[in-house]
Structures are given as structure tokens and as C-alpha cells.
N, C-alpha and C positions, 0 to 999 in steps of 0.2 A: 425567498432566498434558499439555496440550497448550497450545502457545502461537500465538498468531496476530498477525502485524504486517501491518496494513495502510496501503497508503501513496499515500494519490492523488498522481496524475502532478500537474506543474509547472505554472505558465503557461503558455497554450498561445498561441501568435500567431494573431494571425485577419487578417494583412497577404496573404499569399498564399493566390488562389481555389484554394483544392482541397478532397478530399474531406474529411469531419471524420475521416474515421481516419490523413490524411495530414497532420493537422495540427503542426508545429514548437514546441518552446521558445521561449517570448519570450525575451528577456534578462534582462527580472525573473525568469522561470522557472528561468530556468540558476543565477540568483545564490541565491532562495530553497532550490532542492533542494542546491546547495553548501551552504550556511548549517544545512539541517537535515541532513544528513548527516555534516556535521561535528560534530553535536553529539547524535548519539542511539547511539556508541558502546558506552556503560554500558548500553544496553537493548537491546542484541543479543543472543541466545543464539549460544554458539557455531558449533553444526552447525545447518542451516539448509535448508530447501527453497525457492528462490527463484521466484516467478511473475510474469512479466509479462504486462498484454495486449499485444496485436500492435500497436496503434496509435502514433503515433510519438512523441508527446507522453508517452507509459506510458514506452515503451521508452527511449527517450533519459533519464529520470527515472530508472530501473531502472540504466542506465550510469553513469550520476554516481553513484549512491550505491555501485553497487560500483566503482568505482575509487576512491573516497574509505576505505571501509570494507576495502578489497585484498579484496575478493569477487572470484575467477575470474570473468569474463565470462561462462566457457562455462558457469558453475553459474546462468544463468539461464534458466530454463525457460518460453520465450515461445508462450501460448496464446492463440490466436483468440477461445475463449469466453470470456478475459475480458475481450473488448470488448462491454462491458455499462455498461447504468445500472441495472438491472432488479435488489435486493438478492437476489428470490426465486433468479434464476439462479446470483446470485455465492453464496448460501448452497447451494446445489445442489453447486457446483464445490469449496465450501471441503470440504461435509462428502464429496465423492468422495475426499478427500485421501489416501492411501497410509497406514495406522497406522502403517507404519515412521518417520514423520515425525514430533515433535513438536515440532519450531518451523517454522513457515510465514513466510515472507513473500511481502506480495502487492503488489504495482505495479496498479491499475487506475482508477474512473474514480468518480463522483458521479452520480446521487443513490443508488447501489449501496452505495457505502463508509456514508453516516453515516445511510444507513435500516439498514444491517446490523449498525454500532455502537450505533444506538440502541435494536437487538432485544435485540443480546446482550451490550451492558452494562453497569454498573452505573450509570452517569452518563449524563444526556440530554447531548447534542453536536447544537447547532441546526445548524450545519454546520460540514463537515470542509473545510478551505482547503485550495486546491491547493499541494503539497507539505508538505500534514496526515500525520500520521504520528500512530499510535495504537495500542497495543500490549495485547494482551486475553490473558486466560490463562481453560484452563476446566478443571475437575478434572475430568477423564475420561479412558480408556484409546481412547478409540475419534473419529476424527473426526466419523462419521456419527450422534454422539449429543449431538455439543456443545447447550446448551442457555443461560441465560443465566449470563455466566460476569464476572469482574471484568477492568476496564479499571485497566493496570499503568499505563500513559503516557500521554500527549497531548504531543504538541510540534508546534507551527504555527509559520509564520514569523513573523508577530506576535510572538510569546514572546521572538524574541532580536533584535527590533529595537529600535534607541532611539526611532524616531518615534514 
């Protein structure tokens, strides 16, 4: 069995001209990934292979949730390749994944996340909000065979707000 969480990055700020890969957490950003990380405890697997993209809006995402959840910082494992929107590449990189691993978690970016939840799960999801989190299992022994598999979670900031 293999499990996979994926988790697009926060609000990102569009106040400061810079690159898009050096784009910031709004402060809706910072409050929504607090909010769901507080609250996706029960749908953690233990032992865990952590990925982030390198972009800064991922990363900073990726930091809140492990300090929230007392994840090691240094158990995140920040890759260039998944600054992507492109699902074909993100499914490339999931099924590279190490077998020794069967819970994954992924920090990265749209329209990559909810074209690749909606290949391989069993619920359509029109789209994944930033700091969506979505949690998929697929019965297999091998990453690079995953195929369409069942979606355990959905939790979006919507979900635990009162407005």
C-alpha cells in the first residue's frame, strides 16, 4: 500500500515585484495552512517522506505544517522539480519515489495537484485551494505502478471556516 498526501502551498502575496518562484505567504496564507494543519493530524501516517518545491510560497507551507505537526525541519526534502504546474511531471517525480517509502507527503503547486488528483482518484475535485490537502492511498507495492487509487481526505480551508 502506498499512501500519498498532497498539499498545495498557501496564499501566496502578489504585493512584492519578484520572481513567481520568490513569491511570499499572504497572511490569509500563513492563517489558512495554520488552520489546516492543525487539523489533519488523524490523517498523518506515521513515518513519512516529506517533499517540498523549492519555491517560497511551497516552502514556507511545508514549515508551518511541520512545526505544527513537530515534523524535523531537516526531514524536509526540498526539490527544484517540483516547481511545476505540469501534473504529467508531478506524476513522473511521485512514481520516481524510493519503494522504501510508503507515505509520501508533497508540498507543491496547481494546476499539477488537482489534474493529478483527478487522474488518480476516485472523486472529481474542480479545484484544490491553496492550502487543500488531499490524501490518496493506492494498493500497490511499487510507486512506479500507482494507478487510479482512492482518495482518503479532502480538507480545504473552507471546511473549518464559519463564513
Amino acid at each position: 500500500m502506498k499512501n500519498l498526501i498532497l498539499i498545495r502551498h498557501a496564499k501566496s502575496s502578489w504585493d512584492a515585484p519578484v520572481q513567481d518562484k520568490d513569491r511570499v505567504l499572504a497572511q490569509r496564507g500563513v492563517r489558512d495552512a495554520h488552520l489546516v494543519a492543525k487539523n489533519i493530524s488523524n490523517f498523518i501516517p506515521k513515518a513519512n517522506l516529506i517533499w517540498s518545491s523549492t519555491a517560497k510560497r511551497a516552502s514556507e507551507t511545508a514549515v508551518i505544517f511541520a512545526q505544527i505537526q513537530m515534523w524535523p525541519l531537516e526531514s524536509i526534502v526540498f526539490k527544484d522539480e517540483l516547481y511545476t504546474f505540469d501534473s504529467a511531471k508531478l506524476e513522473k517525480i511521485i512514481k520516481s519515489c524510493d519503494n522504501s517509502y510508503e507515505n509520501v507527503i508533497l508540498f507543491g503547486h496547481n494546476e499539477a495537484i488537482t489534474e493529478f488528483v483527478n487522474k488518480f482518484g476516485d472523486v472529481f475535485i474542480d479545484n484544490v485551494p491553496t492550502a487543500g490537502f488531499v490524501s490518496l492511498s493506492f494498493d500497490v507495492d511499487s510507486w512506479s505502478t500507482i494507478r487510479k487509487g482512492k482518495i482518503n481526505k479532502v480538507l480545504f480551508p473552507r471546511d473549518l471556516k464559519d463564513d
